[in-house]
C-alpha positions, -999 to +999 in steps of 0.1 A: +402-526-170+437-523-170+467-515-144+477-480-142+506-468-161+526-437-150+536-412-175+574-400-175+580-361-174+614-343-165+623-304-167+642-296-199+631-330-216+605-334-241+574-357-227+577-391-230+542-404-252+516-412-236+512-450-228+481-466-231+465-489-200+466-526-211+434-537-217+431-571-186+395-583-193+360-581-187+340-587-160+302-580-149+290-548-131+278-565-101+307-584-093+325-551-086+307-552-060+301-584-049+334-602-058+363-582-074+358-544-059+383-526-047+411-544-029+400-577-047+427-596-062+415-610-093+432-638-119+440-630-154+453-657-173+487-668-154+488-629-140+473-616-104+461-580-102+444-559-074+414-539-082+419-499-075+404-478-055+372-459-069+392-424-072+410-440-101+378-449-122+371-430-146+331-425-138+325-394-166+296-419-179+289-441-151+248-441-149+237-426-113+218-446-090+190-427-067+188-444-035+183-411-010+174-438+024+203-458+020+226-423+013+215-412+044+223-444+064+260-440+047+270-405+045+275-403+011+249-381-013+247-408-039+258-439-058+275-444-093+274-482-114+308-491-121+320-478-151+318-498-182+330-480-217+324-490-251+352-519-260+359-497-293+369-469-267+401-452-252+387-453-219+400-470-189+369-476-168+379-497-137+416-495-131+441-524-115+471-526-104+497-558-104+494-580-073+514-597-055+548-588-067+568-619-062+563-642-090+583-676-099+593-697-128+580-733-127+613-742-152+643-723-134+621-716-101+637-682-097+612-664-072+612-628-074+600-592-081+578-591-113+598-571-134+631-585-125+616-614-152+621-588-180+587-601-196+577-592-230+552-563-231+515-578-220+529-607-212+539-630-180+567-652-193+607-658-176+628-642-207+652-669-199+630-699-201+606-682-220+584-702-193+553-686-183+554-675-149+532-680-118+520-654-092+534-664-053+507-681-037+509-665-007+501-630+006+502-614+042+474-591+052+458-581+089+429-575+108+429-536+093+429-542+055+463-542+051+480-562+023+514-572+012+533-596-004+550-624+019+580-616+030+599-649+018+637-635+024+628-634+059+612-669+060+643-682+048+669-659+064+657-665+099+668-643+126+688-625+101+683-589+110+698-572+079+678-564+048+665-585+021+686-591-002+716-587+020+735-621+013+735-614-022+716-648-032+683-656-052+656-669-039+641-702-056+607-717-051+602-755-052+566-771-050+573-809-062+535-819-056+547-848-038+518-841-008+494-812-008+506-801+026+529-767+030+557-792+035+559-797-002+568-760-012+603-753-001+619-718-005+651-716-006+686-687-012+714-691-036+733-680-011+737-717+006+713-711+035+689-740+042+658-749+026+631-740+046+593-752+038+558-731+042+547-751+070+537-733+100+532-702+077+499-698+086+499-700+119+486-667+135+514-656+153+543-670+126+550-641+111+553-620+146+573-646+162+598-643+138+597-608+145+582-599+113+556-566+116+527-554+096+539-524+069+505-510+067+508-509+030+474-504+008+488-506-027+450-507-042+452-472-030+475-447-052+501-431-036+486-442+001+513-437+024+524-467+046+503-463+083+515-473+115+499-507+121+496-528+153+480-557+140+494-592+133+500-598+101+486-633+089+493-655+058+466-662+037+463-680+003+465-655-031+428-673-038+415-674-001+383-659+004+395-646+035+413-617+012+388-600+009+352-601+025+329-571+009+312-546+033+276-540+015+243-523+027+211-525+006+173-507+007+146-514-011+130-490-035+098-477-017+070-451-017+073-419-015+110-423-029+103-447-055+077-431-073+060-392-083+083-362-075+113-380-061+115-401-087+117-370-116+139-354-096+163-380-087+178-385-120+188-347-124+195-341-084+234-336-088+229-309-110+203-292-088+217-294-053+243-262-059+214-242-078+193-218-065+152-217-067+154-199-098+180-214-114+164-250-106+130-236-121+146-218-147+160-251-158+124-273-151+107-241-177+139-250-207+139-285-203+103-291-201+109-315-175+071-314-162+060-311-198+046-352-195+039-343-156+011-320-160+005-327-123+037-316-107+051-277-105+084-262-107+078-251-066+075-291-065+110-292-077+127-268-059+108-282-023+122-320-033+153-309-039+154-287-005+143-317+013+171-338-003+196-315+006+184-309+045+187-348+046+222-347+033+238-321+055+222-343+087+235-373+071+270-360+069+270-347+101+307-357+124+300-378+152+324-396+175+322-435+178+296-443+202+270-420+179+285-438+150+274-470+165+241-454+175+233-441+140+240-469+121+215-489+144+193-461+141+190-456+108+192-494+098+163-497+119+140-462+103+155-481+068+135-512+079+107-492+093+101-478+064+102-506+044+080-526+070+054-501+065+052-502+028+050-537+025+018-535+056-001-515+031-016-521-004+004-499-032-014-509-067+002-505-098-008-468-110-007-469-151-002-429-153+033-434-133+064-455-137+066-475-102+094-491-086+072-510-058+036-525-065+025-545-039-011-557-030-029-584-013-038-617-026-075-617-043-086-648-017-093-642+021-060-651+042-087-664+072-078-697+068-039-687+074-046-664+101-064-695+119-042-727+115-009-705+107-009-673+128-003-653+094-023-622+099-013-604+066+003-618+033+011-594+009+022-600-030+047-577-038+045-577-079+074-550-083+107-544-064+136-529-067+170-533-047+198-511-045+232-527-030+262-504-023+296-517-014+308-492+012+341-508+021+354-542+030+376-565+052+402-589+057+416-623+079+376-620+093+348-615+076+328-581+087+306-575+122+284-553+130+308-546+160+337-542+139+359-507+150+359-480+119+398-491+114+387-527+106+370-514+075+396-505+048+389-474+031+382-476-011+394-446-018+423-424-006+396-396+011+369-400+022+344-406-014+313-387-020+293-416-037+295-455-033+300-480-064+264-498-063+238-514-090+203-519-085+183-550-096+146-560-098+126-587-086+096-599-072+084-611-038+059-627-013+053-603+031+042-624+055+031-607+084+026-631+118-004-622+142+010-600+172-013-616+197+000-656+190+029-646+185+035-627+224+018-656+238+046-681+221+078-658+224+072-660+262+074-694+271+101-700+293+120-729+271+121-706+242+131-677+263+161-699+277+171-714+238+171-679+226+192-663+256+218-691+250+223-676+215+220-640+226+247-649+255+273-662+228+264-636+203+271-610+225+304-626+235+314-624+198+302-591+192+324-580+222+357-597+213+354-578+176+348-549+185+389-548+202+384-529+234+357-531+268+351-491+265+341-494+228+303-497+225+287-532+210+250-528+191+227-554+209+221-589+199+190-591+176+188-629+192+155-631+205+128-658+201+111-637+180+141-633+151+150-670+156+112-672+143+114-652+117+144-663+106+142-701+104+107-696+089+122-679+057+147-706+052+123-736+053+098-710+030+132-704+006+138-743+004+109-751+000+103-728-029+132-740-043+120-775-045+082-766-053+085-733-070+117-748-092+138-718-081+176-722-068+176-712-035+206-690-046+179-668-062+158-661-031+170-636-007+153-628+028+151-596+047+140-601+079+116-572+102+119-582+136+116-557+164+090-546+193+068-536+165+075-555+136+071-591+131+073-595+092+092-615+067+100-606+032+111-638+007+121-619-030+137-625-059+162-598-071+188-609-099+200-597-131+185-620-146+156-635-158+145-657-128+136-627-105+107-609-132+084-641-141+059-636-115+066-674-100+074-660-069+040-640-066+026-669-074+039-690-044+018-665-023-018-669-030-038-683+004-043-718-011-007-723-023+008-710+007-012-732+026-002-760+012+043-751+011+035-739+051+025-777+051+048-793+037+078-771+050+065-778+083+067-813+081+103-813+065+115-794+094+103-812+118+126-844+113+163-835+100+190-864+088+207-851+119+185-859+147+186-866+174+223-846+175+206-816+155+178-808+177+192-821+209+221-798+204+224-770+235+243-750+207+254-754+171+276-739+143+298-714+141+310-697+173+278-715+188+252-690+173+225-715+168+206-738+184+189-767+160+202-758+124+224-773+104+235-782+070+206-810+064+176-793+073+181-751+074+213-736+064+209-718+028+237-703+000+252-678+012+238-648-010+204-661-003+207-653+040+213-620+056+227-629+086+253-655+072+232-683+081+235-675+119+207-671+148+185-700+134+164-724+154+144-754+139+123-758+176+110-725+170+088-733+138+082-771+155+089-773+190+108-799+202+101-840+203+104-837+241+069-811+240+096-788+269+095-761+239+064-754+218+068-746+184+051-711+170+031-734+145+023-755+169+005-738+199 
């Protein structure tokens, strides 16, 4: 990875050679994704540099990922692993470019431009102190993505209305480490003016006060012109994590897709989707692509890939707003559908094909659930797999589902064809609650009220993101029945954790709650080793089960907390849930899909008070 370096060419002149990107470092696949994709800033020794946008990668060997459900859901008609060449190589592979600008000397404190240091070549160092330098601490970015550096010459020149620059001076950067606050970093001008400290920079209307207007710069982006941006710009630490919050989607790997025709086809699809029939079986007949699939035909080809491409072309189909709001929901909820109905029915490991998803019931009856639990269905899912695509991300707030298409900045300068993704593998335990308990519980009147309370505030959330009263909000998922769902797989993933000997940062939920789905699915899907051992199957046999319900029961029935946890009206951030907290439900971050929001301990337990019945405890 390495910052992209321009090649000089004039008329009449001879070309300059060709300069080869600085190699910066290594990092893994997934945390392209995850942690340092595009518009990341990421650290590289005593240098700062901001990922690029995927238009600059160099993805001639990237592998292809085949996820065609969650292609649909983003308009795209595939996805691509982030590149990652041979070290020996003269390939770039992910591309970065030098962020922030400003930079300081800790010995002569000059703060300014990068390459008004004069460093040696690779290097970070003041050629005058021969000091090695330090990125500013402080950036400005808004609402929309945007990002720039801050604008210290008007910090210190305040209500100067000329340029920076204009008084001729330097600017110097002071941080004594006296105190930790923003009072202890003083900026200051050669030029005489007074010192003037960071304090109050980050207050969300210092920079506008002072006059001082978002440029609606996106320098991850080459070449992307400055936009016209209405947004107040806000200062934010270099390493905040409110930089940069990724925007990801993920589907699981199921049946038909995962498996028989669509699985030979998926790895040669780009190639076919421009071909004709006979081109595409001309091609199945020379590369003996069936020749180990005696039990597939060339017309089988040809009809997969027709069906892939009709899929497309409705996929990528122009919509205004409101029907991009309605099609998201709608197909988030056919991607869950889909997956609910897999996980309902037995799929057993077939030894003449190479499956993706094997899932089967336990050996034992699940009576004995059914009757003290209300589990009517547990299913051991033995093989999964999990594609995760970043699609774009945000800044200043982390993303909504209500979030305006502005509020996600773009990755690339048009509009991208394929999403950076990877895929992992795992393992996992479906639990499926009986539909007849569970109508009976989710419409008791005190559960009904604790549930509204959350849906109430949700909403109010979901409103104020999404910017204007005409835009349209998708509905709060906050109903008794999610809250269920939901605190049941955090008390089943800590529990595992303590039991199973699994870091809860391992286990991941995905939650099926609608009119006609009541199911919860606790997996395992890393890159590593802890997600393929079968331990998790293992936690879902009948008698085992039993026993973690048991004992997860009992822990969440009493929390460090209480009374203040469970007698709470509302709890946590922006109020969105009712008994939860840090001592008895909330989970690592990677491990919940909701970010540890819309949880309710009374729902599993009741309450001491017996006003609200607990689902385990009718």
């Amino acid at each position: 990875m390495g910052p992209v370096q321009p090649r000089a060419r004039r008329r009449g002149l001879p070309s300059a050679p060709a300069r080869t990107a600085r190699k910066l470092g290594e990092i893994r696949r997934a945390q392209l994704i995850t942690t340092y994709g595009v518009g990341a800033m990421i650290a590289v020794e005593n240098e700062s540099f901001l990922v690029r946008g995927i238009d600059s990668w160099d993805i001639s060997e990237a592998p292809f990922i085949s996820e065609p459900r969650l292609a649909w859901q983003l308009g795209v008609s595939g996805f691509r692993m982030p590149p990652a060449p041979d070290p020996d190589s003269a390939r770039d592979g992910v591309r970065a470019v030098r962020f922030p600008e400003m930079y300081s000397c800790p010995h002569c404190h000059q703060l300014q431009p990068f390459r008004k240091f004069n460093s040696p070549a690779g290097r970070a160092e003041c050629s005058t102190c021969q000091e090695n330098l330090v990125p500013s601490r402080f950036v400005v970015a808004c609402t929309d993505g945007h990002l720039e550096d801050f604008p210290y010459w008007k910090w210190v020149h305040r209500g100067n209305r000329t340029g920076p620059g204009a008084c001729g001076g330097r600017l110097t950067f002071h941080a004594d480490g006296s105190t930790a606050s923003l009072r202890a970093v003083l900026i200051g001008c050669s030029c005489g003016v007074e010192k003037v400290s960071m304090e109050g920079s980050f207050r969300r209307n210092a920079l506008r006060d002072l006059g001082i207007r978002c440029s609606g710069r996106s320098p991850w982006l080459k070449d992307a012109p400055a936009e016209g941006c209405q947004e107040s710009p806000r200062t934010l630490q270099r390493g905040s994590s409110s930089v940069w919050f990724p925007v990801m989607h993920s589907a699981l790997s199921i049946p038909p897709w995962s498996q028989g025709i669509a699985k030979l086809v998926a790895p040669f699809y780009e190639g076919f989707k421009e071909e004709d029939p006979a081109s595409i079986k001309s091609f199945v007949r020379i590369g003996k692509l069936l020749h180990h699939h005696p039990r597939y035909t060339a017309d089988d080809v040809v009809a997969e890939v027709e069906r892939r491409r009709a899929a497309e072309t409705a996929a990528a189909e122009q919509v205004d707003d409101t029907e991009v709001v309605k099609r998201a929901g709608d197909y988030r909820r056919k991607l869950y559908e889909g997956e609910y109905q897999s996980l309902s029915k037995p799929h057993p490991e077939d030894p003449e094909e190479e499956q993706e998803f094997v899932c089967e019931p336990p050996t034992t009856p699940v009576d004995a659930l059914r009757s003290s639990y209300g589990l009517t269905q547990v299913m051991l899912v033995k093989r999964l797999r999990e594609v995760r695509a970043l699609q774009s991300f945000r800044r200043v707030e982390e993303p909504s589902p209500a979030d305006h298409s502005k509020r996600h900045a773009a990755i690339a300068l048009v509009k991208p064809s394929w999403l950076p993704a990877f895929e992992v593998s795992g393992e996992g335990v479906f639990l499926r609650l009986d539909p007849q308990r569970l109508r009976v519980w989710e419409e008791q009147p005190e559960q009904v009220a604790r549930a509204a309370r959350v849906r109430e505030n949700h909403e109010k959330l979901l409103s104020t993101r999404a910017g204007a009263p005409d835009k349209p909000v998708p509905p709060s998922p906050a109903t008794p029945r999610f809250l269920l769902l939901h605190a049941l797989a955090h008390v089943l993933i800590n529990e595992w954790s303590l039991d199973g000997g699994y870091p809860a940062a391992s286990l991941r939920e995905r939650l099926y709650s609608d009119e006609d789905m009541a199911g919860v699915l606790i997996y395992t899907a890393t890159s590593d080793s802890a997600g393929s051992l079968g331990g998790v199957v293992a936690q879902g046999e009948p008698d085992r089960l039993a026993r973690t319900l048991r004992a997860a029961l009992h822990r969440a029935s009493w929390c460090s907390n209480d009374p203040l946890c469970m007698e709470s009206e509302t709890s946590g951030a922006d109020s969105l849930n009712v008994a939860a907290c840090h001592a008895c439900m909330l989970l690592p971050e990677t491990s919940c899909e909701n970010n540890n929001i819309l949880l309710d301990r009374a729902a599993l337990v009741g309450t001491p008070d017996g006003r609200a019945h607990g689902f385990f405890t009718l």
